[in-house]
C-alpha angles and dihedrals in degrees: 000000000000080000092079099050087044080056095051098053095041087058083046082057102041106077090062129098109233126189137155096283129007143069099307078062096043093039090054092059096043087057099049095046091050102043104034105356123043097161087064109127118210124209136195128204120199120247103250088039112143106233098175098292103346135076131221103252127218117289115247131212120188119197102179141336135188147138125238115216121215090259093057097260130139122232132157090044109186077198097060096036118010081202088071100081117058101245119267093015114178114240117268133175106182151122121247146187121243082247102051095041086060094068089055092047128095126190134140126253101188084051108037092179103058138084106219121230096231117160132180102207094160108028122059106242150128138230153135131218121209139156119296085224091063100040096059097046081060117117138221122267138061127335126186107219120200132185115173102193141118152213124218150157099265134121142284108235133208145167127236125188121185110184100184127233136192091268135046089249127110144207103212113217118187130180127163126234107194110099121104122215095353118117108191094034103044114010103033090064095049102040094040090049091045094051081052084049082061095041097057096036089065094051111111090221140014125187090208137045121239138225125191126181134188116200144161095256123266105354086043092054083042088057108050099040088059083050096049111010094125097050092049093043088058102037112026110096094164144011154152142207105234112210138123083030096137123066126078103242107104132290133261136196121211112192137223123277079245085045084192101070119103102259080067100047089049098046091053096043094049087035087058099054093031090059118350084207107057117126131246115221119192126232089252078067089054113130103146121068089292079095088060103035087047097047113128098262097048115038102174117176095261127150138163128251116186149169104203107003121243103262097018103086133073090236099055122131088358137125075238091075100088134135098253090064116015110027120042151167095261090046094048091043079059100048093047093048096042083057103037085054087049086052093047089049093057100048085053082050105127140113117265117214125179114233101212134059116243120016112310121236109247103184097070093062095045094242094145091059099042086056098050081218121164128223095262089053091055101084080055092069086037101051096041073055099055094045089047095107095125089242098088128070110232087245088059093047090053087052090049087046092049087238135125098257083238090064083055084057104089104028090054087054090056097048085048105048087052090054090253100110127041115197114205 
């Protein structure tokens, strides 16, 4: 199961502190490119740098943070749990009251369990997140607080992979690399796409080219669309944001901005043979980079394919969404396979279109044979026949048949092969 070695690299992952710029960022591509993908290409934008209406911000490097309780203990520890510490906290070296350590302190009182995942990017803060259990179990009296961090002029990173195909088109593949210590919402996105990278790279063929990119969310897709817009305005005929993939709750599908592109006919259609039951979000119900490849203006091809949406699971943005209980080998194994059949999808995409005119008489050329195809299986050729009129994508045609598009495969190869199908 492909599950299990998603899984793997995603624990190999998991350890480091990622942010929106900085080595955690640096350190996962590095792994990535070492260990699946060497042709990944990483890229650094200066801090200062114009992307549209944003700048790249100053890079941040933390070294330790903790708090130091009036009896002498540590708690807080960024060692023990790099969610304890609000991202891109300001260094501070100070004693507190009870009192005036509270108003630098976020829990969560509807989830008493969790640490909460809480950054500050654009505006200069500290902070640390803990438990509420553990913050209301705090005393009265003085605590030391230390944050051993830093701001400083830098770069943004980011990875970029381009895996070549017959034509200039390409299928556009993001995924952000920016969370520390959450495994739906950060590591599932990343490993699962990069196990995809590895999947198209061994075909012995592909009819588009694709690009994968790997970015700190938001300012990272910001960044990179300032740095490419007019390439992937021009070449991108599909595309998803791959991210929640990895859990083994359902699945869920959130549409283009467009909802018509694609990308959106061919989600739908995989999702609802993947899981009857997924469920279909709407853009108003956007929150990943969709928002950014989707702006007027843009308008990439870009939907969402999840497993779990962002926002919509109990886990979400806690230290509770982990890989022993949330993410696992057999949802990964999901995810990958629901996009890998949506990719697969896409590089079938064409526009049947049936070369005779009446119905053409299969017996005489054996196809029946050669198809192993039962009775019962008959009225399918017949009815991917009857829908090859070359106005209709092969998508379209499946959903016309009642069958998943993967069960027209094989029979479109044979009609074609016999003359008796073109495919545009």
């Amino acid at each position: 199961m492909i599950g299990e070695e998603i899984h793997r690299l995603a624990q190999t992952l998991w350890p480091l502190n990622r942010s929106i710029t900085g080595d955690g960022v640096r350190e996962t591509l590095r792994i990535i490119q070492r260990l699946h993908l060497p042709e990944l290409t990483v890229h650094e934008v200066p801090t200062g740098t114009r992307a549209f209406d944003w700048v790249v911000p100053r890079e941040w490097k933390i070294r330790a943070a903790y708090i130091v309780t009036p009896d002498g203990r540590r708690i807080c520890d960024f060692a023990v749990n790099n969610l304890h510490v609000v991202g891109y906290s300001t260094p501070v070296d100070r004693t507190l009251s009870l009192e005036e350590l509270n108003a630098h302190l976020h829990s969560l009182p509807d989830r008493p369990d969790a640490v909460p995942f809480i950054t500050s990017y654009y505006q200069e803060r500290w902070g640390f997140c803990l438990s509420h259990n553990q913050r209301i179990q705090l005393q009265q009296g003085m605590y030391r607080v230390v944050i051993d961090s830093e701001l400083f002029d830098g770069a943004l990173t980011y990875g970029e992979v381009l895996i070549p195909g017959a034509t200039s088109q390409e299928v556009f593949l993001s995924t952000y690399v920016c969370h520390p210590s959450m495994a739906n919402n950060e590591l599932s996105g990343p490993t699962v796409t990069t196990f995809l990278a590895k999947w198209l790279r061994s075909l012995p063929a592909r009819k588009y080219s694709y690009r994968i990119v790997f970015v700190p969310e938001t300012i990272g897709s910001i960044t990179y669309l300032s740095r490419n817009l007019d390439w992937l305005k021009a070449h991108v005929i599909a595309g998803f944001n791959l991210s929640c993939i990895g859990d083994e709750r359902g699945y869920a599908y959130l549409p283009s901005r467009n909802g018509g592109t694609l990308s959106d006919r061919v989600a739908r259609h995989v999702l609802t043979w993947v899981d009857a039951g997924f469920v279909t979000y709407r853009w108003a119900d956007r929150g990943s980079d969709e928002r950014q490849y989707c702006a007027p203006g843009i308008d990439l091809p870009v939907a969402c394919m999840m497993r779990s949406k962002f926002d919509r699971y109990p886990e979400y943005h806690t230290s509770m969404d982990d890989l022993a209980n949330v993410v696992t080998p057999a949802g990964l194994d999901g995810g990958y396979n629901a996009v890998r059949l949506a990719l697969e999808t896409i590089e079938r995409h064409c526009f049947p279109r049936v070369t005779v005119l009446g119905e053409p008489q299969l017996g005489p050329r054996g196809l029946y044979a050669q198809l192993s195809t039962p009775e019962a299986q008959v009225p399918l050729i017949l009815n991917l026949i009857t829908w090859a009129d070359g106005t209709r994508s092969l998508v379209d045609i499946a959903d016309e048949c009642g069958v998943p598009v993967w069960d027209l495969y094989p029979l479109v190869d044979q009609l074609v092969s016999h003359g008796l199908l073109s495919v545009e």
